[in-house]
C-alpha positions as CSV (number, residue, x, y, z in Angstrom):
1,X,25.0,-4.7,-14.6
2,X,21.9,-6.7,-14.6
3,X,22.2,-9.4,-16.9
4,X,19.0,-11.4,-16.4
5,X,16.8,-11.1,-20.0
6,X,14.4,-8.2,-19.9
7,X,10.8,-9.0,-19.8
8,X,8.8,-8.1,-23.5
9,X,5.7,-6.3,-21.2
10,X,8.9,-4.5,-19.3
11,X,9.1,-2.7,-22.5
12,X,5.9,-2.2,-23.7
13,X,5.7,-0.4,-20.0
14,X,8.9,1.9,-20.8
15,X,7.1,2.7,-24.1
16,X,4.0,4.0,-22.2
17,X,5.7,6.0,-19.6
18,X,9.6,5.2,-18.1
19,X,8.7,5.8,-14.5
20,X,6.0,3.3,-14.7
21,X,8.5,0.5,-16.3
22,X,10.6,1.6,-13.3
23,X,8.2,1.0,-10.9
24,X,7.7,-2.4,-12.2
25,X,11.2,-3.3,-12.4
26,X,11.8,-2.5,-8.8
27,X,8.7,-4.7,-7.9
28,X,5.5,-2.4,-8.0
29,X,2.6,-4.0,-8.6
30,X,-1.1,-3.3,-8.6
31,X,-4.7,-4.5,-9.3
32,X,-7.0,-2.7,-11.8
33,X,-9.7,-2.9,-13.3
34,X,-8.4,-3.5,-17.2
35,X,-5.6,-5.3,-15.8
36,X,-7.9,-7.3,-14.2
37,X,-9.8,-8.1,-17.8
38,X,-6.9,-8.4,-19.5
39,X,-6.0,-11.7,-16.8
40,X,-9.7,-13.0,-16.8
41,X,-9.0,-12.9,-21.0
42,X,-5.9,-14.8,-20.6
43,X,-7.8,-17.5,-18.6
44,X,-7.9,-19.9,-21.4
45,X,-4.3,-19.1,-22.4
46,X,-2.4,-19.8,-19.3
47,X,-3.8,-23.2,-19.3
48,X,-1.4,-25.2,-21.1
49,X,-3.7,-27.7,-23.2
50,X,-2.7,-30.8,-26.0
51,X,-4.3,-30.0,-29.2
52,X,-7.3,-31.3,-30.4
53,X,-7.9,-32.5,-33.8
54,X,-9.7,-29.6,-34.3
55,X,-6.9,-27.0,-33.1
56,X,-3.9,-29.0,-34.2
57,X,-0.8,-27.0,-34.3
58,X,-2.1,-24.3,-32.2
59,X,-0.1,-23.2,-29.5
60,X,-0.7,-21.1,-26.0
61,X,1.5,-19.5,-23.4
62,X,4.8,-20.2,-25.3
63,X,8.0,-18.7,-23.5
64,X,10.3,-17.3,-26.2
65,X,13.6,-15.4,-26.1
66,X,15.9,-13.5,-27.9
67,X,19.8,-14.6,-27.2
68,X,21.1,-11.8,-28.7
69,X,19.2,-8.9,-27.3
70,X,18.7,-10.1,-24.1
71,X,14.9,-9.8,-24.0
72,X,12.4,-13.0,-23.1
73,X,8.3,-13.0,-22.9
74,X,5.6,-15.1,-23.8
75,X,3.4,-15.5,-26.5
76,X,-0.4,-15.4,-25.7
77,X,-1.1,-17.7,-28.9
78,X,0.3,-19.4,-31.7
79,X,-0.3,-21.4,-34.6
80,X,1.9,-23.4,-37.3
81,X,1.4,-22.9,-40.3
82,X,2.7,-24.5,-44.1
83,X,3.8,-20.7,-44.6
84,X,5.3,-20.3,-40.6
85,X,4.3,-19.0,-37.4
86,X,0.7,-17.0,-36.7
87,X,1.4,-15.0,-33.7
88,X,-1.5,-13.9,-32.0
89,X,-1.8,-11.1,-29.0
90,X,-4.8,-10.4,-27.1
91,X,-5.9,-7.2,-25.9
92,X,-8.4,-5.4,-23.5
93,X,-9.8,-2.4,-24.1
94,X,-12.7,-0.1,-22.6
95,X,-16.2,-1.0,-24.7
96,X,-16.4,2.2,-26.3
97,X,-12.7,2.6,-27.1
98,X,-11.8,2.1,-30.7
99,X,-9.7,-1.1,-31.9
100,X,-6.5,1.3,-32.4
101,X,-3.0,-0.8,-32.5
102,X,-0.8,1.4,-30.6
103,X,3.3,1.9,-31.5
104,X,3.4,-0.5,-27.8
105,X,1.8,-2.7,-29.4
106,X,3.5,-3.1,-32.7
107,X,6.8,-3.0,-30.5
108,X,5.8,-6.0,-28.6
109,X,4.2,-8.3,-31.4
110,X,7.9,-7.1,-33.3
111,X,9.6,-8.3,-30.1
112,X,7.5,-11.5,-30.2
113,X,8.4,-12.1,-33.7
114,X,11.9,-11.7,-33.4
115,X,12.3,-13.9,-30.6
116,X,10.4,-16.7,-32.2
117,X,13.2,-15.9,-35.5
118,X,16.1,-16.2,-33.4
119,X,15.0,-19.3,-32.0
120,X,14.7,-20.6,-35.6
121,X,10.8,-20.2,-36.8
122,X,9.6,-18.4,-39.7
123,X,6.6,-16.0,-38.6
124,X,3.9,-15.5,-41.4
125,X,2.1,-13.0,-39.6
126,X,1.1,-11.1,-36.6
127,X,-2.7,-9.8,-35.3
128,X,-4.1,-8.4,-32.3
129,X,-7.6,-9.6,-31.0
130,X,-9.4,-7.4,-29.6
131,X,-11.0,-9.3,-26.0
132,X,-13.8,-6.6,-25.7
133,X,-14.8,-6.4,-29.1
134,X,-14.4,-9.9,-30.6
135,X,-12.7,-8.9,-33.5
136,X,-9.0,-9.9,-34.9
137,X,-6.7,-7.2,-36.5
138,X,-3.5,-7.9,-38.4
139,X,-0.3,-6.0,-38.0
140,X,1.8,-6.0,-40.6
141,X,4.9,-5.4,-39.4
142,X,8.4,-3.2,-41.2
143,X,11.7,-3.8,-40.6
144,X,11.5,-0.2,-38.7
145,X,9.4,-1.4,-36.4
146,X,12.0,-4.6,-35.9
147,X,14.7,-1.5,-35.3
148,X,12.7,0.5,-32.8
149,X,11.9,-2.5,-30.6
150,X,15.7,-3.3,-30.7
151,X,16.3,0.6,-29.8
152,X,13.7,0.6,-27.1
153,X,15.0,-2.9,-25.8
154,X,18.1,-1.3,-25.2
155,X,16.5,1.9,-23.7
156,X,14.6,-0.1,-21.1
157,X,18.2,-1.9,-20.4
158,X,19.7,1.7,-19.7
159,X,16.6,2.8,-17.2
160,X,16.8,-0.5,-14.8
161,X,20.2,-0.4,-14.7
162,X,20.2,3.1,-13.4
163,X,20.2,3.7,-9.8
164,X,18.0,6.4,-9.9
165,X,14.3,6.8,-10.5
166,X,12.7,8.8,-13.6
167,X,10.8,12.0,-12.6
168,X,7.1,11.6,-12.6
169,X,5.0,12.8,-15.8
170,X,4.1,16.5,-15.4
171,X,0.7,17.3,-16.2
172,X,0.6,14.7,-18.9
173,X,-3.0,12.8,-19.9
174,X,-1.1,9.1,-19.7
175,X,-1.4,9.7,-15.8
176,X,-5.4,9.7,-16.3
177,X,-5.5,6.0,-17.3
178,X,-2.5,4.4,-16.0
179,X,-3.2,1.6,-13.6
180,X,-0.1,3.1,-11.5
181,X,-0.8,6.7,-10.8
182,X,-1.8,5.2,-7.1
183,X,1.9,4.3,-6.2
184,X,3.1,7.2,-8.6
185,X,1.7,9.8,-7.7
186,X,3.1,11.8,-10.5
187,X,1.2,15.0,-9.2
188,X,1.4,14.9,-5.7
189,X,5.4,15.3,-5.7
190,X,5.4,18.6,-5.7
191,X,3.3,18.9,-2.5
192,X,0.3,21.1,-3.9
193,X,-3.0,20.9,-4.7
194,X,-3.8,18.3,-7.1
195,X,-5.3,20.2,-10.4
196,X,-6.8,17.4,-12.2
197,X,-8.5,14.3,-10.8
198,X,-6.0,11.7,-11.1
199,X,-7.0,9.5,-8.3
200,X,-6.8,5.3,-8.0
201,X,-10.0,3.9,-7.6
202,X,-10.7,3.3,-4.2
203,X,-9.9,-0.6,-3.1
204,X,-13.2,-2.8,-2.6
205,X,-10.9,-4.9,-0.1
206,X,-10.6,-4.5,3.5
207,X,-8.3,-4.8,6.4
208,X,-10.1,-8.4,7.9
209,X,-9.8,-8.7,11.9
210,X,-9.9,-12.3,13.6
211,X,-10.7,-11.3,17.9
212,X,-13.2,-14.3,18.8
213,X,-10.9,-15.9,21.8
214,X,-10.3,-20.1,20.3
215,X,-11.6,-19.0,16.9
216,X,-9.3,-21.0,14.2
217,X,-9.4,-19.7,10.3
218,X,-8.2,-21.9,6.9
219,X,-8.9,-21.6,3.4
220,X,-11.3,-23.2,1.9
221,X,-12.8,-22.6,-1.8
222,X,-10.7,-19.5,-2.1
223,X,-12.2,-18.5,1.1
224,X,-11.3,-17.5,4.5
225,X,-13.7,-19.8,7.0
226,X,-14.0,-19.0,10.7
227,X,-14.6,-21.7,13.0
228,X,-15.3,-22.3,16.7
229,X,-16.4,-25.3,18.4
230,X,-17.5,-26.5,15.3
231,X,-19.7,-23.5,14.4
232,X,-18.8,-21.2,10.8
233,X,-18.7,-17.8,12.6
234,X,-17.7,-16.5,9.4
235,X,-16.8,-16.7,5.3
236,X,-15.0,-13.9,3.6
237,X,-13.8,-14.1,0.1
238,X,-10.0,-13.8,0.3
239,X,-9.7,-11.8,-2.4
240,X,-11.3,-9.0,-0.4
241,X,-8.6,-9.6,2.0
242,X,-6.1,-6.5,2.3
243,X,-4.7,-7.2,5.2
244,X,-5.0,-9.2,8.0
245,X,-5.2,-8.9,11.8
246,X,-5.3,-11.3,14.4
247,X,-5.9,-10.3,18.2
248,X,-5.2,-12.7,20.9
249,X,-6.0,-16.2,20.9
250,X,-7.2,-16.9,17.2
251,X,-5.2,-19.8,14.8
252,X,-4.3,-19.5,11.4
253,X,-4.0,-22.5,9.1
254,X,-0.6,-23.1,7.4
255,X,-3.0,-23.2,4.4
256,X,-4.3,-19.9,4.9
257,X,-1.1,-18.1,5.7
258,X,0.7,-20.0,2.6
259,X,-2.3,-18.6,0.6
260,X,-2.3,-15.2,2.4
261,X,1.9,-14.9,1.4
262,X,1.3,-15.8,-2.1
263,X,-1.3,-13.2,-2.5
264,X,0.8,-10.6,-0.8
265,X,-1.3,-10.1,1.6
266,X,-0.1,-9.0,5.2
267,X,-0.7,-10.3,8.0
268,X,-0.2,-9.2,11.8
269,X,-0.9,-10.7,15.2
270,X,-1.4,-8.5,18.4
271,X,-2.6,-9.9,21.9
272,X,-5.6,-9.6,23.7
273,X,-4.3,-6.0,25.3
274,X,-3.0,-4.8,21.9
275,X,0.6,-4.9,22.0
276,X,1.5,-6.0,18.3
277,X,3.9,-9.4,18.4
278,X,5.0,-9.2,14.7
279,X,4.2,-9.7,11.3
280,X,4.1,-12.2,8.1
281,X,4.8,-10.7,4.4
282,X,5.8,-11.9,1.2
283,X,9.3,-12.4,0.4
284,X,9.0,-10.7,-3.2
285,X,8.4,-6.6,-2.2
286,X,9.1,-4.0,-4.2
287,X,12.0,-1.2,-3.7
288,X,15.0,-3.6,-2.6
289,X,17.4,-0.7,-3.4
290,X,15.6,1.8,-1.9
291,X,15.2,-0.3,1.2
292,X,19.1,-0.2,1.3
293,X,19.3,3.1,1.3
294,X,16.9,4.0,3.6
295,X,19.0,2.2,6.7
296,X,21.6,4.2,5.4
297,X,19.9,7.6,5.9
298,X,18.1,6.1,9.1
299,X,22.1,5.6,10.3
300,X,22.8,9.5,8.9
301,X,19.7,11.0,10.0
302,X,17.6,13.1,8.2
303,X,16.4,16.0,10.2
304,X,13.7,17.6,8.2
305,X,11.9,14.0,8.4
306,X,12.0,14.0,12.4
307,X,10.5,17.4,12.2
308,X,7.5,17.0,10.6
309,X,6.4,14.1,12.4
310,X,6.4,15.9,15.5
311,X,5.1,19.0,13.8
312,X,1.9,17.2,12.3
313,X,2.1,15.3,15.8
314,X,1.5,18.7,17.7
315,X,-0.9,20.3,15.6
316,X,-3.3,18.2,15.7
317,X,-3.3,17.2,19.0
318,X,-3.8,21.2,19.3
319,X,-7.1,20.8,17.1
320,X,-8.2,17.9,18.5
321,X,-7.9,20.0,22.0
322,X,-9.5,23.0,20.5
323,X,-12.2,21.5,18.6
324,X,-13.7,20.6,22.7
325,X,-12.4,23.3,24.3
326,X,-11.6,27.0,22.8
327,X,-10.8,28.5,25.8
328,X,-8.1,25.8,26.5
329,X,-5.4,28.0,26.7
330,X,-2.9,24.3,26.3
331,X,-4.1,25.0,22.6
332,X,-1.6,28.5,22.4
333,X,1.3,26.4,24.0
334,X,0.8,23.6,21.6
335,X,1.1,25.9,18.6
336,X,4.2,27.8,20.1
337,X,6.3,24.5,20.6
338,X,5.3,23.7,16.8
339,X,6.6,26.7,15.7
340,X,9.4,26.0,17.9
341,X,10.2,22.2,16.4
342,X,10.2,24.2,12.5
343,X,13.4,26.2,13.8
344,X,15.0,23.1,15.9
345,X,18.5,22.2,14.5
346,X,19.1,19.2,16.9
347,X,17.4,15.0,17.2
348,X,17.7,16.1,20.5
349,X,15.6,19.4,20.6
350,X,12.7,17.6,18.4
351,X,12.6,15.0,20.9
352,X,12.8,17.6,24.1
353,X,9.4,19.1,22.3
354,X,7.7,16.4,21.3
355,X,7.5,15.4,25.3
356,X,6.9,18.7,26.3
357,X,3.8,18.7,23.9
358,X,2.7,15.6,25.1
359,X,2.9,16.3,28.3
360,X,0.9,19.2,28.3
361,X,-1.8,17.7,25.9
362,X,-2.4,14.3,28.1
363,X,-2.7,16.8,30.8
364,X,-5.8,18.2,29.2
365,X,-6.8,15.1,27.6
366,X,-10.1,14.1,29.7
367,X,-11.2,17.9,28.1
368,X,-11.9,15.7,25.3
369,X,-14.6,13.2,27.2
370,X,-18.1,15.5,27.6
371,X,-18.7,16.7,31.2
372,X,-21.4,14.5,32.0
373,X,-19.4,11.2,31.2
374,X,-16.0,12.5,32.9
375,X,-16.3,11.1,36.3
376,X,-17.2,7.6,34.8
377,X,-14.1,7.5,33.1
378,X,-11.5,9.2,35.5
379,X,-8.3,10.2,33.7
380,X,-4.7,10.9,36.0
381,X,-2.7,11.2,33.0
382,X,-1.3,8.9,30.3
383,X,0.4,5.9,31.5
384,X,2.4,3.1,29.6
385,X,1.4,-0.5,29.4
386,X,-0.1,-2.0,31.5
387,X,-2.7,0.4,31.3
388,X,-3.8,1.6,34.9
389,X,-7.0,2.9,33.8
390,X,-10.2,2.0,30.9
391,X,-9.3,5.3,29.0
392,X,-5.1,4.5,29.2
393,X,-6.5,0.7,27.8
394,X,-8.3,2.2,25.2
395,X,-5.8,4.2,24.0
396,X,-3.0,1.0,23.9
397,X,-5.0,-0.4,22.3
398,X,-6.1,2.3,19.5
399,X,-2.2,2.9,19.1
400,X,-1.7,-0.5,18.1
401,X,-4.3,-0.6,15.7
402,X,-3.1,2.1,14.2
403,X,0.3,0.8,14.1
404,X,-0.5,-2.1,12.3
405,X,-1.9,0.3,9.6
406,X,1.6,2.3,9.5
407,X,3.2,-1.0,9.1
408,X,1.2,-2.7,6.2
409,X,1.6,1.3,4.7
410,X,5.2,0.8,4.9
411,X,5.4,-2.8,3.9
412,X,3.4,-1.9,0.7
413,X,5.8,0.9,-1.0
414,X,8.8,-1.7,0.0
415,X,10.2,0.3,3.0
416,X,11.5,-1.4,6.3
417,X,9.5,-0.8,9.2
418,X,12.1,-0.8,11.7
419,X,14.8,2.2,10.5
420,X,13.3,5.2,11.5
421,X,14.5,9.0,11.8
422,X,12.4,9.9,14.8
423,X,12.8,6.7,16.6
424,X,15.2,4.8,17.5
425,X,15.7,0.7,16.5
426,X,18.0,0.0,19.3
427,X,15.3,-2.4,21.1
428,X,14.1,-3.8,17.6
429,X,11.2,-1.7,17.6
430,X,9.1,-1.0,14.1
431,X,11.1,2.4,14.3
432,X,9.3,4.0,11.5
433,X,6.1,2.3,11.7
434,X,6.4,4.7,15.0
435,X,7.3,7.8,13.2
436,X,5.0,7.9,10.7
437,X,1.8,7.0,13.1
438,X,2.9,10.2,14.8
439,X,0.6,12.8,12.6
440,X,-2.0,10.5,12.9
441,X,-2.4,9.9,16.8
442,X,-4.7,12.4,17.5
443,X,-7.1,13.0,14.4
444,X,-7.2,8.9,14.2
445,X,-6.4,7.1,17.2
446,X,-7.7,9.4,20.0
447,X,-10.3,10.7,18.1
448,X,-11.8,6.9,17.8
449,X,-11.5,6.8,22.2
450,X,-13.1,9.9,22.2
451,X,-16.1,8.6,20.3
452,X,-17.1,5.4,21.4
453,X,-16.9,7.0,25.1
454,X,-18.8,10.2,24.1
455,X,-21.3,8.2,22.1
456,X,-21.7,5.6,24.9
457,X,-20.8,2.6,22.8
458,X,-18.2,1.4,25.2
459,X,-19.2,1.3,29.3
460,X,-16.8,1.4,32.2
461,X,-17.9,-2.1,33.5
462,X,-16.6,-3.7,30.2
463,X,-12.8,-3.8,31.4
464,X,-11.8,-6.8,33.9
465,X,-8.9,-5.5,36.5
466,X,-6.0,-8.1,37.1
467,X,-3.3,-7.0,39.2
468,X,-3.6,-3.4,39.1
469,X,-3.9,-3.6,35.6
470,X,-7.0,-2.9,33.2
471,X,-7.8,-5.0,30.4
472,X,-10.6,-4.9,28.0
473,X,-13.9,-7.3,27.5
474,X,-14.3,-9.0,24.5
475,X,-17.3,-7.0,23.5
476,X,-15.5,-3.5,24.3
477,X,-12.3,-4.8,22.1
478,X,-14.5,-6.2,19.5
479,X,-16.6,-2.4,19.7
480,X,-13.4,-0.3,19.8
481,X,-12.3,-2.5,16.8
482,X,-15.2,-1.7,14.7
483,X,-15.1,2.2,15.6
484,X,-12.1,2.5,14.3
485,X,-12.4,0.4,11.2
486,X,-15.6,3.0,11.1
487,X,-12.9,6.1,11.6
488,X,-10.3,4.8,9.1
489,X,-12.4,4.3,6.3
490,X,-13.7,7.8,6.5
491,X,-13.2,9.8,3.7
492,X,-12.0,13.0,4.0
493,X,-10.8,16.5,1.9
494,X,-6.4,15.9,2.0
495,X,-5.0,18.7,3.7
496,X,-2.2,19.1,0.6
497,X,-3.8,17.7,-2.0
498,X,-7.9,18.5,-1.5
499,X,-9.2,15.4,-2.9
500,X,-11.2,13.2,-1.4
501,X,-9.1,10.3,0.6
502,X,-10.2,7.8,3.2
503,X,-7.7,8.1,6.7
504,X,-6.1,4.5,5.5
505,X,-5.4,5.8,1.9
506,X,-4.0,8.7,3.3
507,X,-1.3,6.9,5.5
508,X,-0.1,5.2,2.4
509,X,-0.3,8.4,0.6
510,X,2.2,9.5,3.3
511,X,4.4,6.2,3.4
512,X,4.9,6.9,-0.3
513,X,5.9,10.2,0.3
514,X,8.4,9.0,2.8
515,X,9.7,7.0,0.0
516,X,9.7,9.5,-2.4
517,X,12.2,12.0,-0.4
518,X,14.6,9.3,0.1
519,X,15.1,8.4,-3.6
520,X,15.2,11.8,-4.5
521,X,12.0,12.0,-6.6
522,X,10.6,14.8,-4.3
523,X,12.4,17.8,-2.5
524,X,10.8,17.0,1.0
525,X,8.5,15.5,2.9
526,X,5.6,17.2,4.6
527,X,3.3,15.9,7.8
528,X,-0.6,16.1,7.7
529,X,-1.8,19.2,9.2
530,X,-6.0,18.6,9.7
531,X,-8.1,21.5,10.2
């Protein structure tokens, strides 16, 4: 039983839809645009002020709380009065949206005004204002209304308490303008094509990558300022920031990391060859108790999750393959070892096949490099670090881009990188992290190598060899970093769902979907099949 008071907008959220009051409760959060109005409206009433002659006995950002029901909040306004307490509530709403004061909004100015009782104040009365509009609206409230915020109170008590998530709405208009349908995805459960459009608005931030060698970045202005040897190399708003990356010898201020954490923004270092070292993250995520229970199915197993990693995993290395080369007759005995993984009954088996498959597609790999750039870039098979060769480097180095993508996919829906059902966490690797970049190897990672060397935007003389080894220039890292920034912002048609997705939207998509077979709010999980 959790005793802790419930929050008043916890409510308000169970009143709109349950799932999204669960998703909140468990730590789900997002940016949109409303929301986003609704905080810069609030600006002047988070700022706790002393009144002015002119305002005296007004009040802002008051916490209240109700003893007896168990419910706490915070009023956006208030003013004494010689009859009692004004309580006033500001609202957001689209321009051409009519000033309508909804049954969750009645429920929470009721909640607000029976909190403020409780605590021993009389309220007068109770009005919304309207942010968009300008206009003030009273709400005169019944004693019904004082019953059903009790009754929904004790409703909202009832659904975080449960250890199971609400289904999704089905086919419901709510969905269409609810800031959460992004992390929901109320429609894409059932694995089809999506109907109706209900699609989050495609993120202005970016994934920001720090690979200048000496380079140091703090915060500055709510900024992120790159310096070296005294020159600004660069100034990026840090509220554009979705993630950040930091490749080889590049500082961080503590200033910029503490800033970076409370914003909940990621952030992973790699070195100069790629091989990720390890990650920073908030400690408030969302999904605690599912993250529980996923190391206990990691320690069970879950089959059907192992299998269509590799499955994706094979299939598109067979259209990569065939996209170069029809005739490739490695394409047939790719597609007859993914049939092959669908009937496999073992960990075992799937593992067997998935290094059958690769071997044979690494065999056939240079295929992918046109014939008149193949004897530039000579190719004797894939090799583990250190890379032997400038194709093996730029493919370590691709997989650890990607990587880092898997993880900050992960990290965002709450789940742990590091218990997997493909691979194992013995070593402490990001075990899942692993499985889930599996589908997207070939249509992301190697499809980025085989671009900048077909398009002749890397050269063979930008590697440096060390010991047998092959490492990378700073100008071929710095170009293999921007093509695949360039790849993984691509939008393109989902394979399930056939709307349009970028590559990074559609690994989240997929962590999600991870998610939602493990807490039982989907049937299965399936891979990403391109075309």
């Amino acid at each position: 039983m959790n005793d802790d008071p419930i929050p008043i907008s916890l409510v308000a959220n169970y009143l709109f839809c349950p799932r999204r009051a669960w998703l909140e409760s468990v730590g789900e959060r997002v940016d949109s645009a409303q929301m986003s109005q609704g905080f810069y409206d609030h600006r002047k009433v988070d700022r706790r002020r002393n009144p002015s002659a002119d305002d005296e006995g007004e009040y802002q950002s008051i916490n209240i709380r109700h003893e007896e029901w168990g419910v706490s909040g915070r009023l956006d306004a208030a003013k004494l009065t010689d009859d009692g307490v004004i309580i006033r509530e500001y609202k957001a709403t689209p321009v051409k949206r009519e000033m309508i004061v909804t049954a969750a909004m009645r429920t929470q100015l009721a909640l607000q005004a029976a909190c403020l009782e409780d605590m021993g104040y009389h309220v007068a009365r109770t009005e919304i204002f309207f942010t968009t509009h300008h206009r003030n609206v009273e709400v005169e409230l019944t004693s019904a209304d004082y019953a059903e915020a009790q009754e929904a109170v004790e409703r909202t008590r009832l659904l975080i308490n449960s250890d199971t998530a609400p289904e999704p709405l089905e086919d419901d208009p709510r969905c269409m303008k609810c800031s959460h349908v992004g992390i929901c995805l109320p429609e894409e459960r059932r694995l089809k094509p999506v109907g109706r459009r209900i699609m989050v608005t495609s993120s202005d931030k970016q994934v920001t990558h720090l690979a200048t060698p000496g380079a140091k970045a703090f915060s500055r202005a709510g900024r992120m300022v790159v310096l070296k040897n005294g020159q600004e190399l660069a100034s990026i708003p840090i509220d554009t920031i979705q993630g950040l990356q930091v490749h080889g010898n590049t500082d961080l201020s503590s200033g910029l990391i503490r800033e970076l954490m409370w914003r909940s923004v990621p952030i992973l270092w790699c070195s100069g060859t790629g091989r990720l070292y390890g990650w920073a993250m908030s400690t408030y995520g969302p999904n605690g108790l599912q993250r529980a229970e996923q190391h206990v199915a990691s320690q069970e197993g879950r089959l059907g999750l192992a299998r269509e990693f590799i499955i994706a995993k094979v299939h598109n290395q067979s259209v990569l393959l065939r996209r170069s080369d029809k005739a490739n007759p490695t394409v047939g005995q790719l597609r007859n070892i993914e049939k092959t993984v669908g009937n496999a009954n073992r960990w075992q088996d799937v593992l067997g096949l998935e290094g059958e498959a690769a071997s044979l597609y690494f065999s056939q790999f240079d295929r992918l490099i046109k014939p008149d750039r193949r004897d530039r870039w000579p190719w004797n098979g894939r090799t583990r670090r250190p890379a032997l060769d400038e194709l093996n480097s730029l493919l370590d180095y691709a997989y650890a881009l990607l990587l880092s993508d898997c993880i900050r996919a992960l990290i965002s829906c709450g789940l742990d990188p590091h218990a997997g059902f493909l691979h194992s966490g013995k070593r402490n690797k990001p075990a899942l992290a692993l499985d889930l970049m599996e589908e997207f190897r070939a249509p992301v990672a190697d499809s980025v190598v085989q671009t900048v060397i077909n398009n002749g935007e890397v050269r063979p003389d930008g590697f440096t060899r060390a010991l047998g080894s092959v490492r990378m220039k700073d100008v071929t890292r710095k170009t293999l970093i921007g093509a695949y920034e360039r790849r993984i912002s691509t939008e393109l048609t989902h394979p399930i769902f056939e709307y349009r997705a970028s590559w990074r939207r559609i690994i989240e998509i997929q962590a999600r979907m991870i998610l939602g077979y493990l807490d039982g709010t989907q049937s299965a999980y399936r891979g990403i099949r391109v075309r």
